[in-house]
PDB file of N, H, CA, C and O in Angstrom:
ATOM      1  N   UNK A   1      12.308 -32.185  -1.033  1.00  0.00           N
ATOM      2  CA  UNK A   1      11.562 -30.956  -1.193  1.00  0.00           C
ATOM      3  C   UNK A   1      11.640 -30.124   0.077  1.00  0.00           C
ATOM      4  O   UNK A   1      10.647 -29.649   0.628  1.00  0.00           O
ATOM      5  N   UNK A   2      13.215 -29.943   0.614  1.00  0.00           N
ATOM      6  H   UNK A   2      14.022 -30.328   0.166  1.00  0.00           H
ATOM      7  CA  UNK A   2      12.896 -29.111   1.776  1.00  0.00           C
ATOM      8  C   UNK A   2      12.842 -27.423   1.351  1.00  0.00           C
ATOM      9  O   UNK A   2      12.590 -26.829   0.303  1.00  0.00           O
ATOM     10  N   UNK A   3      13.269 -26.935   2.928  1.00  0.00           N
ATOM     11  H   UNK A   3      13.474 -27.418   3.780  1.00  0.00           H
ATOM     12  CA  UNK A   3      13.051 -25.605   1.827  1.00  0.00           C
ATOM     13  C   UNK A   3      14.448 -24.952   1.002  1.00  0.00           C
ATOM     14  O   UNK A   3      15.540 -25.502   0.858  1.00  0.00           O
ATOM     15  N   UNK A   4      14.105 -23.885   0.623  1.00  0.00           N
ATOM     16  H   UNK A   4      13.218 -23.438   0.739  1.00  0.00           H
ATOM     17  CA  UNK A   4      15.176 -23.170  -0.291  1.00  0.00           C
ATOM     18  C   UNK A   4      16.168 -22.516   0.523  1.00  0.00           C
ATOM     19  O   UNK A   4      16.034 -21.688   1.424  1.00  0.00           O
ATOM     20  N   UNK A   5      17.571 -23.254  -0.159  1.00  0.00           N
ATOM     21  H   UNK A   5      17.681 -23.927  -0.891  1.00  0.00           H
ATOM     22  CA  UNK A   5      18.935 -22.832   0.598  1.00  0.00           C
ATOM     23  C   UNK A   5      19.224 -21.255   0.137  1.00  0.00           C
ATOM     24  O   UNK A   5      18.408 -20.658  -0.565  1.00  0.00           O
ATOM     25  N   UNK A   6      20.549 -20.593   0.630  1.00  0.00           N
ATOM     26  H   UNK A   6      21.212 -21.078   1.200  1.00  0.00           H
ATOM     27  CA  UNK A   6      20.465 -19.217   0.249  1.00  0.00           C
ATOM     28  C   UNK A   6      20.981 -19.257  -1.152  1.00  0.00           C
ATOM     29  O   UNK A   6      20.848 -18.187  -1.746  1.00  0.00           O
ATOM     30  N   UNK A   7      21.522 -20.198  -1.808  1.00  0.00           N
ATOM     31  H   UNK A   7      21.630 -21.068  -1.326  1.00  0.00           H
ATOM     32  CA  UNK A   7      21.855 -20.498  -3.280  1.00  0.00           C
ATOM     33  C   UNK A   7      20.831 -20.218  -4.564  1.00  0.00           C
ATOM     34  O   UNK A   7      20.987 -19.543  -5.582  1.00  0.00           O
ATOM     35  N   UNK A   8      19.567 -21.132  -4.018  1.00  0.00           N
ATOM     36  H   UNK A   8      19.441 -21.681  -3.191  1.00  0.00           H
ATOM     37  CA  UNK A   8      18.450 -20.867  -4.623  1.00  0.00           C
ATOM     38  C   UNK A   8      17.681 -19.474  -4.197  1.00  0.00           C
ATOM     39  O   UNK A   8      16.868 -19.148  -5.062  1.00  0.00           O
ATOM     40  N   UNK A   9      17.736 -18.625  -3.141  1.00  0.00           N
ATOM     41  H   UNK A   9      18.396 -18.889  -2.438  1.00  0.00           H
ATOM     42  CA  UNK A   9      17.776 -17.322  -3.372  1.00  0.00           C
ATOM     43  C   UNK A   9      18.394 -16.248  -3.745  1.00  0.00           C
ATOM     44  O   UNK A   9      17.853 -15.142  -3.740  1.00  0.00           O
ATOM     45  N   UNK A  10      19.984 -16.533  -4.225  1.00  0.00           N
ATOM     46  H   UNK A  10      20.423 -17.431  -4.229  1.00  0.00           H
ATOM     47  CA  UNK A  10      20.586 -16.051  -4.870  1.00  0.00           C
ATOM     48  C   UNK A  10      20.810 -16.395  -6.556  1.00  0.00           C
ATOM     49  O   UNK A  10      21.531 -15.774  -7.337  1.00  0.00           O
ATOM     50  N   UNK A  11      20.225 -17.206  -6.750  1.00  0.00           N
ATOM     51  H   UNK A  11      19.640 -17.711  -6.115  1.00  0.00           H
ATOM     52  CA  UNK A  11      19.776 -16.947  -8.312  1.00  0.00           C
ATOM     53  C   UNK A  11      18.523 -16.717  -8.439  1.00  0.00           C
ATOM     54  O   UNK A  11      18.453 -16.362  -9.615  1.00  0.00           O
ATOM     55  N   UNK A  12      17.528 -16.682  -8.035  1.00  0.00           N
ATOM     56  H   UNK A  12      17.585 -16.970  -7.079  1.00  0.00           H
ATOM     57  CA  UNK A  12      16.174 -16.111  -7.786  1.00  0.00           C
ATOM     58  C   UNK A  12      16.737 -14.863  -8.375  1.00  0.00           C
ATOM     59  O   UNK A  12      16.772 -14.435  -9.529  1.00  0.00           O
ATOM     60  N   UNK A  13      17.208 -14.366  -7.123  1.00  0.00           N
ATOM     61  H   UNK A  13      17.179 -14.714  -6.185  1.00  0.00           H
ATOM     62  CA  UNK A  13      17.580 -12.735  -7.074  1.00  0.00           C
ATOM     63  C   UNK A  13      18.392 -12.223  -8.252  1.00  0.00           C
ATOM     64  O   UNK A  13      18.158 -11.106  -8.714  1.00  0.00           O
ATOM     65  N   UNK A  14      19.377 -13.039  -8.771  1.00  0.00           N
ATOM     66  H   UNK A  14      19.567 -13.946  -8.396  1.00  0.00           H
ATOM     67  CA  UNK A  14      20.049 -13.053 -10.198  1.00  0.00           C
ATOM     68  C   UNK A  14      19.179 -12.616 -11.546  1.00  0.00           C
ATOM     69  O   UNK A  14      19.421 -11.803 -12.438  1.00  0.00           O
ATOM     70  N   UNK A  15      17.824 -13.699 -11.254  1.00  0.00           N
ATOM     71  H   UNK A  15      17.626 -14.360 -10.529  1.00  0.00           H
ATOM     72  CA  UNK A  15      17.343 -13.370 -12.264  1.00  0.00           C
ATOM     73  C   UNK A  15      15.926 -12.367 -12.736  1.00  0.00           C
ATOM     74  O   UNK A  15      15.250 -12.015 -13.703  1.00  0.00           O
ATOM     75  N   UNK A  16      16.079 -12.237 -11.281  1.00  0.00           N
ATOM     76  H   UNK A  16      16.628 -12.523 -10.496  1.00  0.00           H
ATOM     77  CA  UNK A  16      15.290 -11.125 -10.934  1.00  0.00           C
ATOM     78  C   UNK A  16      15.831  -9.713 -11.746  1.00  0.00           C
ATOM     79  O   UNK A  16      15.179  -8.990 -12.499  1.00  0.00           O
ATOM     80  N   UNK A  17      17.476  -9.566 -11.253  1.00  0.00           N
ATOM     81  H   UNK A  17      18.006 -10.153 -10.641  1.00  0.00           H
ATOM     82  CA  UNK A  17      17.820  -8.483 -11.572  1.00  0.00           C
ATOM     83  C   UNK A  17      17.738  -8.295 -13.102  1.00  0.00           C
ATOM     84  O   UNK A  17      17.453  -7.321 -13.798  1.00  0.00           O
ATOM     85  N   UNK A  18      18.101  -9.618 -13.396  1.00  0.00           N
ATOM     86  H   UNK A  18      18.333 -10.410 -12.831  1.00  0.00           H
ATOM     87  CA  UNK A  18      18.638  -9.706 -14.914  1.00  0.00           C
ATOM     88  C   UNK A  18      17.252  -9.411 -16.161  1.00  0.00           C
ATOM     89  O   UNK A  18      17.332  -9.032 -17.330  1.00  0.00           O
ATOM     90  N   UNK A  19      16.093  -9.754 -15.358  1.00  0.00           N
ATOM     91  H   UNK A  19      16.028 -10.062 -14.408  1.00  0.00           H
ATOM     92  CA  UNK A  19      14.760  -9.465 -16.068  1.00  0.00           C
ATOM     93  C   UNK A  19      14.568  -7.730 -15.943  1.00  0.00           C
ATOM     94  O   UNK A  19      14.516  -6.917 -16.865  1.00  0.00           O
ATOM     95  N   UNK A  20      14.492  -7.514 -14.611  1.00  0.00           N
ATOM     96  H   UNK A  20      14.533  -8.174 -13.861  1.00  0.00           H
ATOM     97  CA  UNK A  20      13.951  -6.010 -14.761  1.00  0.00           C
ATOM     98  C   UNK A  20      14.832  -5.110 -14.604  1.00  0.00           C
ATOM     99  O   UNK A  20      14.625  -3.954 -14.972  1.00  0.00           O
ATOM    100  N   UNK A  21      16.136  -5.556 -13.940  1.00  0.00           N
ATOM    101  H   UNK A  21      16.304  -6.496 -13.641  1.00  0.00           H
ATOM    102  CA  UNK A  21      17.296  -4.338 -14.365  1.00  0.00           C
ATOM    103  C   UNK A  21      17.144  -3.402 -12.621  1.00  0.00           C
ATOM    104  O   UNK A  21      16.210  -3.254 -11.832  1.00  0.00           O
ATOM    105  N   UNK A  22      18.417  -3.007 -12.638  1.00  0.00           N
ATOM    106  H   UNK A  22      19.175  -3.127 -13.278  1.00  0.00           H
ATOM    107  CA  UNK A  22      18.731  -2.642 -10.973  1.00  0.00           C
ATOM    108  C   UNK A  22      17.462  -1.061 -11.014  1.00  0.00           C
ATOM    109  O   UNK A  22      16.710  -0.928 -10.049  1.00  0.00           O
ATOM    110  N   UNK A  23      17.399  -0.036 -12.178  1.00  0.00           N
ATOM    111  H   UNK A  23      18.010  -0.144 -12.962  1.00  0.00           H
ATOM    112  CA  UNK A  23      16.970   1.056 -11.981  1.00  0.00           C
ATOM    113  C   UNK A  23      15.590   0.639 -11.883  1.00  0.00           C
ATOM    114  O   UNK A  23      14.823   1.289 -11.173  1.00  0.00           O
ATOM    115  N   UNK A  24      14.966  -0.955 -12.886  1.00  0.00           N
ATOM    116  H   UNK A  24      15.589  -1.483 -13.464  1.00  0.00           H
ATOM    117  CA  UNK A  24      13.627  -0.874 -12.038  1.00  0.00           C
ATOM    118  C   UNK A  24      13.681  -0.971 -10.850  1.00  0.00           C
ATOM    119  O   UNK A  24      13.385  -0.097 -10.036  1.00  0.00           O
ATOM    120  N   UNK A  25      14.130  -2.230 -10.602  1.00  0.00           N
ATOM    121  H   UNK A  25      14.371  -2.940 -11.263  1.00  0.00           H
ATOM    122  CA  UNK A  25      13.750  -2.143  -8.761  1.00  0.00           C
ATOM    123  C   UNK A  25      13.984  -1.675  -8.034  1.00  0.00           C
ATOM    124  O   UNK A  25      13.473  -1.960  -6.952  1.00  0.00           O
ATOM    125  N   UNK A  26      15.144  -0.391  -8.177  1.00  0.00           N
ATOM    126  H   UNK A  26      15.559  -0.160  -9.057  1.00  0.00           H
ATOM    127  CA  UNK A  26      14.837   0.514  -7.698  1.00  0.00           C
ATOM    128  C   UNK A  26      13.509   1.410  -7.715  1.00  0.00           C
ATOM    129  O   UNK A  26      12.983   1.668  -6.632  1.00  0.00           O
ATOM    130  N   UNK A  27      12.979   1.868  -8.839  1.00  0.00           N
ATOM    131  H   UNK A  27      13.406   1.659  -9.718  1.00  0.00           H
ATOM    132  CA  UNK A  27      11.715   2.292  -9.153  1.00  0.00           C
ATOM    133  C   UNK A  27      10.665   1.677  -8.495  1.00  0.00           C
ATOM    134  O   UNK A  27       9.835   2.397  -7.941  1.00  0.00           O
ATOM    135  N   UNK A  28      10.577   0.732  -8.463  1.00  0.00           N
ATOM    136  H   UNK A  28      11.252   0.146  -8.912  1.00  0.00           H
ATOM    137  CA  UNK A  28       9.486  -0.218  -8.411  1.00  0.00           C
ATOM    138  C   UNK A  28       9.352   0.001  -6.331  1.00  0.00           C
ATOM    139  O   UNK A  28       8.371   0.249  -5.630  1.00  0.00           O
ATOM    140  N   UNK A  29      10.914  -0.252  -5.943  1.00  0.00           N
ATOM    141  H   UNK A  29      11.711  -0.453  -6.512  1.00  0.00           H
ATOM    142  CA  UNK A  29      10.823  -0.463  -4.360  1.00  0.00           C
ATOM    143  C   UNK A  29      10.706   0.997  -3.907  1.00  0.00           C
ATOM    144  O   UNK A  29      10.630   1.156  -2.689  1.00  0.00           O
ATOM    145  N   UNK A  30      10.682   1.986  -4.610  1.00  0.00           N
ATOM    146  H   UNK A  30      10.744   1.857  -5.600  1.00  0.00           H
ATOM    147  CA  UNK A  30       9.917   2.978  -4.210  1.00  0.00           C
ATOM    148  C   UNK A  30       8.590   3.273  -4.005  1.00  0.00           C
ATOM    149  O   UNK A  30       8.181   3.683  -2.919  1.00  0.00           O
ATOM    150  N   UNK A  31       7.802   3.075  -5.076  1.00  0.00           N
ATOM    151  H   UNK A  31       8.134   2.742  -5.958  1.00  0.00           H
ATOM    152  CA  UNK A  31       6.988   2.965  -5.711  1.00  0.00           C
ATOM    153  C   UNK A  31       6.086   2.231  -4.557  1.00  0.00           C
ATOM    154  O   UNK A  31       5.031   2.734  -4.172  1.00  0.00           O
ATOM    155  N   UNK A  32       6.587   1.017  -4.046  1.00  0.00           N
ATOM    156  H   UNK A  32       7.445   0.608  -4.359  1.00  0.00           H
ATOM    157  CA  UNK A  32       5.693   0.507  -3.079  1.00  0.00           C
ATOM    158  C   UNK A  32       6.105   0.963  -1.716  1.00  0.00           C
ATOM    159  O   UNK A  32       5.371   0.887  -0.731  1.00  0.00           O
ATOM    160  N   UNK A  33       7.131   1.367  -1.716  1.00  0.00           N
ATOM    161  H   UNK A  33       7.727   1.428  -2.516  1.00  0.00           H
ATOM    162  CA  UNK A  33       6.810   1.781  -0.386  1.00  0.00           C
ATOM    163  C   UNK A  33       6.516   3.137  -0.256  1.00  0.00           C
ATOM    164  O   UNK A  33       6.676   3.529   0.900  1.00  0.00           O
ATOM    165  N   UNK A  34       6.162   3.945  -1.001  1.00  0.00           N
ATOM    166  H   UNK A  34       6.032   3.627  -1.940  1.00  0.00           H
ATOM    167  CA  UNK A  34       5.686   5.233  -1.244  1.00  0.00           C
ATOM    168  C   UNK A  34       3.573   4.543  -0.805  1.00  0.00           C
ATOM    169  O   UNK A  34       2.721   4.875   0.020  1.00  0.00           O
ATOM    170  N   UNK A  35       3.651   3.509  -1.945  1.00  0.00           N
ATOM    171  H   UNK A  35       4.343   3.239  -2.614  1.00  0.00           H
ATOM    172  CA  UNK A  35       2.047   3.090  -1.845  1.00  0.00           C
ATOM    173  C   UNK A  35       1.822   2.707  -0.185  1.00  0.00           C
ATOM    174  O   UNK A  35       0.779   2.988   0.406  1.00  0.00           O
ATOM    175  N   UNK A  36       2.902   2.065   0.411  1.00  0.00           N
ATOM    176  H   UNK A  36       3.749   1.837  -0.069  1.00  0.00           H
ATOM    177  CA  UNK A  36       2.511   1.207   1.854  1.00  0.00           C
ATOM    178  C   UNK A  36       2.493   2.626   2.446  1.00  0.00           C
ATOM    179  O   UNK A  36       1.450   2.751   3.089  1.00  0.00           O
ATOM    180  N   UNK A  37       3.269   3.791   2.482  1.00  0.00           N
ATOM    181  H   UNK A  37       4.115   3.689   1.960  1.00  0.00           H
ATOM    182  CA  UNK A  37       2.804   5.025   3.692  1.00  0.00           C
ATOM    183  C   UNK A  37       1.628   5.737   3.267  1.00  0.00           C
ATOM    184  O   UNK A  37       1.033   6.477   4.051  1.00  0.00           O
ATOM    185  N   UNK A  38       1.216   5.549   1.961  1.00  0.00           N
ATOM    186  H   UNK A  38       1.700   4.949   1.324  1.00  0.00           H
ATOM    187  CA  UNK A  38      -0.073   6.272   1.178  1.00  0.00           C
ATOM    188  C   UNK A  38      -1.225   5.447   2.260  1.00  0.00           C
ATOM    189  O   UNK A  38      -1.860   5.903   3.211  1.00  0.00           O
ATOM    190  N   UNK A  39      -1.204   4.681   1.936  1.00  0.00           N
ATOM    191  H   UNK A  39      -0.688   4.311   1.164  1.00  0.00           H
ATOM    192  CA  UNK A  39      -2.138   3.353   2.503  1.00  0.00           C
ATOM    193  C   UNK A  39      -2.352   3.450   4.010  1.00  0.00           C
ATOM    194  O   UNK A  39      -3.457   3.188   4.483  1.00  0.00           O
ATOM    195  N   UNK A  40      -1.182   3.870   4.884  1.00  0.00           N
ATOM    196  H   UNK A  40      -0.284   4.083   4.499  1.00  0.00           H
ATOM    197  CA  UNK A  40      -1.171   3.636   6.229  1.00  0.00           C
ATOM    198  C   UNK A  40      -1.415   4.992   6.530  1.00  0.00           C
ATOM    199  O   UNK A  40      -1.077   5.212   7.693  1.00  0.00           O
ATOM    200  N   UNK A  41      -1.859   5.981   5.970  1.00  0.00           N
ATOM    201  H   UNK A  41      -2.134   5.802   5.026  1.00  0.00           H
ATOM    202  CA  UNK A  41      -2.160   7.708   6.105  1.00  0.00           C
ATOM    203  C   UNK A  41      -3.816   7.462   5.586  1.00  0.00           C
ATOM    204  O   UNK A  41      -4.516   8.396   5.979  1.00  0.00           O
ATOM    205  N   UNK A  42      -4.223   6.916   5.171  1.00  0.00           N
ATOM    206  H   UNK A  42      -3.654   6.158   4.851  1.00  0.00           H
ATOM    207  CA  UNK A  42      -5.409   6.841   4.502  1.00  0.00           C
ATOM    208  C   UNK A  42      -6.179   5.686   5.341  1.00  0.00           C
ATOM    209  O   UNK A  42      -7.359   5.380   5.170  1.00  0.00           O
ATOM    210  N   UNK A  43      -5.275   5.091   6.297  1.00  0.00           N
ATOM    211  H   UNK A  43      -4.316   5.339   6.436  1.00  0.00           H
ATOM    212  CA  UNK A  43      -6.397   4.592   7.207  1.00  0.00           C
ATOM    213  C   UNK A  43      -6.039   5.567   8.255  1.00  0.00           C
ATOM    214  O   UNK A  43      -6.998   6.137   8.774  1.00  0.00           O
ATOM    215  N   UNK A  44      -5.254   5.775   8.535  1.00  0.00           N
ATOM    216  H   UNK A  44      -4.474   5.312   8.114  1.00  0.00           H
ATOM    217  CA  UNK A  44      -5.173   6.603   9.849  1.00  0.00           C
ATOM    218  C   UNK A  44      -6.386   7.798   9.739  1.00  0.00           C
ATOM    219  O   UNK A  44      -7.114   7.921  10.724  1.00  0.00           O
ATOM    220  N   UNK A  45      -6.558   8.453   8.864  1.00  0.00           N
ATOM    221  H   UNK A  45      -5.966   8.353   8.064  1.00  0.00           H
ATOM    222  CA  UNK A  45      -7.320   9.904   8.291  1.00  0.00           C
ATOM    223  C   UNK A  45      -8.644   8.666   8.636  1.00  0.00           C
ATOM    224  O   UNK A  45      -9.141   8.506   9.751  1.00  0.00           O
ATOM    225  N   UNK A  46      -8.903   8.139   7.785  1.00  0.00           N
ATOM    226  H   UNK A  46      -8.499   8.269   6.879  1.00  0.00           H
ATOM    227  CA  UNK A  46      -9.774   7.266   7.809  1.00  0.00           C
ATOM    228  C   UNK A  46     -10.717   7.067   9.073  1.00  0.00           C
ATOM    229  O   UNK A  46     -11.824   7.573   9.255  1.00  0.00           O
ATOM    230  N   UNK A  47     -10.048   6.256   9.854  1.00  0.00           N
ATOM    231  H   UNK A  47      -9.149   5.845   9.706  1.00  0.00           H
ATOM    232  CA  UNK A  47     -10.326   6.204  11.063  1.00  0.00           C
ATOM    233  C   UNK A  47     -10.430   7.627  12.245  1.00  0.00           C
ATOM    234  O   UNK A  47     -10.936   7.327  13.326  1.00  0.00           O
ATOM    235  N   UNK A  48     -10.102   8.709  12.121  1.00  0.00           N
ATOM    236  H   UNK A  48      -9.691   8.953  11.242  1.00  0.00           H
ATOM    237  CA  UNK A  48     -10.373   9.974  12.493  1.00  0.00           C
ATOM    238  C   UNK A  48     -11.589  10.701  11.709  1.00  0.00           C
ATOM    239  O   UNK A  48     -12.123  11.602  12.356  1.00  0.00           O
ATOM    240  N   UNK A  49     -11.976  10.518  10.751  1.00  0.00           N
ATOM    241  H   UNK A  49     -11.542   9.786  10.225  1.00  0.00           H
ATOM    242  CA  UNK A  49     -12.728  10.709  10.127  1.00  0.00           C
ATOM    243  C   UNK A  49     -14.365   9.957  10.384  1.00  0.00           C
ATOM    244  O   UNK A  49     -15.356  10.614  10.701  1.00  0.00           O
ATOM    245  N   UNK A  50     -14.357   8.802  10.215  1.00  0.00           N
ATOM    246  H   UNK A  50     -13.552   8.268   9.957  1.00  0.00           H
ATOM    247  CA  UNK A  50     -15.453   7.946  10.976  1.00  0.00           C
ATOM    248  C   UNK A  50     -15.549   7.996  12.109  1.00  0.00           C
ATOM    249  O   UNK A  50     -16.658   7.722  12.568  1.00  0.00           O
ATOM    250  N   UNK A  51     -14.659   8.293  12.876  1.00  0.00           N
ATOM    251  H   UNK A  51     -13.758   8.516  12.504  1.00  0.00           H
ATOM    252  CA  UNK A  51     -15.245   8.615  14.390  1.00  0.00           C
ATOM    253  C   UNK A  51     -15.747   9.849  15.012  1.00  0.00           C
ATOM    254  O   UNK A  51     -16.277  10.002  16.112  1.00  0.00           O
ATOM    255  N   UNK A  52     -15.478  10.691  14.096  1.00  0.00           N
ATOM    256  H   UNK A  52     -15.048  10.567  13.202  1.00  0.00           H
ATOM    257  CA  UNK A  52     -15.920  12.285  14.651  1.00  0.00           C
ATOM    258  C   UNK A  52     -16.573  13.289  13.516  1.00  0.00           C
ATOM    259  O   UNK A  52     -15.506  13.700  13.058  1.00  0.00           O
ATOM    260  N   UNK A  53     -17.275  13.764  12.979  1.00  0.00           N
ATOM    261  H   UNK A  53     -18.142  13.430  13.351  1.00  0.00           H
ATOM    262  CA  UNK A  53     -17.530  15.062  11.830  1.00  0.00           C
ATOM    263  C   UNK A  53     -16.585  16.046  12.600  1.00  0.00           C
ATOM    264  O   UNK A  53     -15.757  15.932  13.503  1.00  0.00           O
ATOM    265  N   UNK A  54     -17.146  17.187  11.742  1.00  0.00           N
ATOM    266  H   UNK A  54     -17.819  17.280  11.008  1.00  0.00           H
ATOM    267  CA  UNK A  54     -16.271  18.358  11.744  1.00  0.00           C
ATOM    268  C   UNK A  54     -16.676  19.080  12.879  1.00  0.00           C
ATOM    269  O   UNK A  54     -16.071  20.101  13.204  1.00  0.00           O
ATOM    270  N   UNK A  55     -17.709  18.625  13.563  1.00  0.00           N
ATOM    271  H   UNK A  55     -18.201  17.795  13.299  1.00  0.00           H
ATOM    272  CA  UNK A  55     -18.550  19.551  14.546  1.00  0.00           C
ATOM    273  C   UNK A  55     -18.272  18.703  15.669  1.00  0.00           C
ATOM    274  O   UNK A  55     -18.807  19.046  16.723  1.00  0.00           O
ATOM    275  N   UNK A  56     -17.353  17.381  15.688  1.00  0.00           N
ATOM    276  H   UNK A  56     -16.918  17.102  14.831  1.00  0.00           H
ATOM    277  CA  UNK A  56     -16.997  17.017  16.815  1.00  0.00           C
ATOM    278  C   UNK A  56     -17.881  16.113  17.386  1.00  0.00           C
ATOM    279  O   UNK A  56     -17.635  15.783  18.547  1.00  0.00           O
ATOM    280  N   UNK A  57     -19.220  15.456  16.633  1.00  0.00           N
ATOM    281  H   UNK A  57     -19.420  15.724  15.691  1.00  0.00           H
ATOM    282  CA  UNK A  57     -19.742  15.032  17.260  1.00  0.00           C
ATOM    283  C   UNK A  57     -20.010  12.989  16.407  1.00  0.00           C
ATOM    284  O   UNK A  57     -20.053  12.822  15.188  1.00  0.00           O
ATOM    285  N   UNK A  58     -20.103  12.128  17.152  1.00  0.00           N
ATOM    286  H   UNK A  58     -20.069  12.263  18.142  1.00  0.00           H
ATOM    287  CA  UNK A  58     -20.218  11.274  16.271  1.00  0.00           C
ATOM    288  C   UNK A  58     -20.952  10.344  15.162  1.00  0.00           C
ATOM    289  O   UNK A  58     -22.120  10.031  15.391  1.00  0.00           O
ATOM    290  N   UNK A  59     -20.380   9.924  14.071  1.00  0.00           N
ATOM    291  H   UNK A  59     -19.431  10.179  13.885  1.00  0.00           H
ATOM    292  CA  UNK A  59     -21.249   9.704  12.688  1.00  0.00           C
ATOM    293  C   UNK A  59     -21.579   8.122  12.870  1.00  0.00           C
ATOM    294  O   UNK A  59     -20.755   7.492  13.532  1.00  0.00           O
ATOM    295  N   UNK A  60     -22.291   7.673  12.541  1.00  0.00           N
ATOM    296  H   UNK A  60     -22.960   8.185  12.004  1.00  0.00           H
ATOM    297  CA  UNK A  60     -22.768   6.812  12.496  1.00  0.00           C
ATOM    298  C   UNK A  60     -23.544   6.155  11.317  1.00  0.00           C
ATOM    299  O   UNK A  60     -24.762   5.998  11.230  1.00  0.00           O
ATOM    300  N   UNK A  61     -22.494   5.778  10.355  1.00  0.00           N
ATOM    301  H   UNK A  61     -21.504   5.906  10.425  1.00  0.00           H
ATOM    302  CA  UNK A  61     -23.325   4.975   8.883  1.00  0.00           C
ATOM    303  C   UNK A  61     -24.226   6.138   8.198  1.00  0.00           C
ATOM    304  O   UNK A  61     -25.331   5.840   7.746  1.00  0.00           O
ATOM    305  N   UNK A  62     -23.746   7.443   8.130  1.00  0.00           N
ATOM    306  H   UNK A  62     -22.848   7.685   8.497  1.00  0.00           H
ATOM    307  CA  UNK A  62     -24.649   8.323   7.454  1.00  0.00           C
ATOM    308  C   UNK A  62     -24.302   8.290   6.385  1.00  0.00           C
ATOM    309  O   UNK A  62     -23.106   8.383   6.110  1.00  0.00           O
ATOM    310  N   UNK A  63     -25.532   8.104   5.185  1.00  0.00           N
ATOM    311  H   UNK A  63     -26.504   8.028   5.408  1.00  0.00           H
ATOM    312  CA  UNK A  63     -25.014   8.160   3.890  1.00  0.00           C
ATOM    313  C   UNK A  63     -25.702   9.429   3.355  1.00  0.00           C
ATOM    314  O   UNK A  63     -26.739   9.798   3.905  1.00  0.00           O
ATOM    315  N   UNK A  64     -25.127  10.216   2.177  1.00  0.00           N
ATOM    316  H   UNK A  64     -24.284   9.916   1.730  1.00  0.00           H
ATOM    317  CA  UNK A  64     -25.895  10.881   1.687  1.00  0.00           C
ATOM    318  C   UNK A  64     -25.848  10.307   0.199  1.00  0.00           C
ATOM    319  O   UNK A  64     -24.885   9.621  -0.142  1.00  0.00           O
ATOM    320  N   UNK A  65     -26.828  10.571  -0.638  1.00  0.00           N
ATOM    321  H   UNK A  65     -27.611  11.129  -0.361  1.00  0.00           H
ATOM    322  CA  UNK A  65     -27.162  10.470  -1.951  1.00  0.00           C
ATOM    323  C   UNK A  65     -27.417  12.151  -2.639  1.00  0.00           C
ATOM    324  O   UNK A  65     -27.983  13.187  -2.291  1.00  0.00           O
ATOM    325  N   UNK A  66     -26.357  11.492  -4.185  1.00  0.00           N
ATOM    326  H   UNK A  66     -25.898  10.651  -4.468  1.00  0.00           H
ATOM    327  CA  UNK A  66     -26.196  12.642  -4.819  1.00  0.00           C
ATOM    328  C   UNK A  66     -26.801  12.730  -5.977  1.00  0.00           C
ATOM    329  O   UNK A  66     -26.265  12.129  -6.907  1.00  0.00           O
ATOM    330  N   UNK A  67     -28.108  13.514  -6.257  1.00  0.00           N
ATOM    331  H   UNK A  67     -28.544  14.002  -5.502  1.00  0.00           H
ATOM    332  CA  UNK A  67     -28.761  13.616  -7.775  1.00  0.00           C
ATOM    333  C   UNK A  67     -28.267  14.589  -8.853  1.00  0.00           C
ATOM    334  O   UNK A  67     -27.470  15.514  -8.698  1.00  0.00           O
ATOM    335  N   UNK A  68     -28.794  14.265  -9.798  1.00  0.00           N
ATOM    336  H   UNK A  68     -29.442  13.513  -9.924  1.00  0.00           H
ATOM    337  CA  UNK A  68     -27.978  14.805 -10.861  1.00  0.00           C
ATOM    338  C   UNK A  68     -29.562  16.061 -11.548  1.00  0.00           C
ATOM    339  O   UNK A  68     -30.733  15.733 -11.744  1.00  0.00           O
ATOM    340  N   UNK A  69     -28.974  17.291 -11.713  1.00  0.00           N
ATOM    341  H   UNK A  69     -28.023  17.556 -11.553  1.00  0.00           H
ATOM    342  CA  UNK A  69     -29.858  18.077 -11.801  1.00  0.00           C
ATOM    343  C   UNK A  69     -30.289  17.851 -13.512  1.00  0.00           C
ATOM    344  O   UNK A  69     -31.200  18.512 -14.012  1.00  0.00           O
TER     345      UNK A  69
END
């Protein structure tokens, strides 16, 4: 049970293709790496955002609550 030679990752990968087909994974490896820079912009904003308001000064766990008229 050692580990996996490049044989057994080349039929992995065989049947990888052979299930979802080259234009998914193409699709698909967009798709996530479109999500991983979404993700890494949305903490960045994130983190600029929790550290300062708009007036420059800093927030601290302020919540507001929203009623319904």
């Amino acid at each position: 049970m050692g580990s996996l030679s490049i044989w057994h990752w080349l039929i992995v990968l065989l049947i990888v293709v052979l299930v979802f087909g080259t234009k998914k994974l193409k699709n698909m490896g967009g798709d996530v790496g479109g999500a991983v820079n979404e993700f890494k912009k949305a903490m960045k904003d994130g983190q600029i955002s929790d550290e300062t308001d708009k007036k420059g000064t800093t927030v601290e766990g302020e919540v507001t609550e929203k009623t319904k008229n």
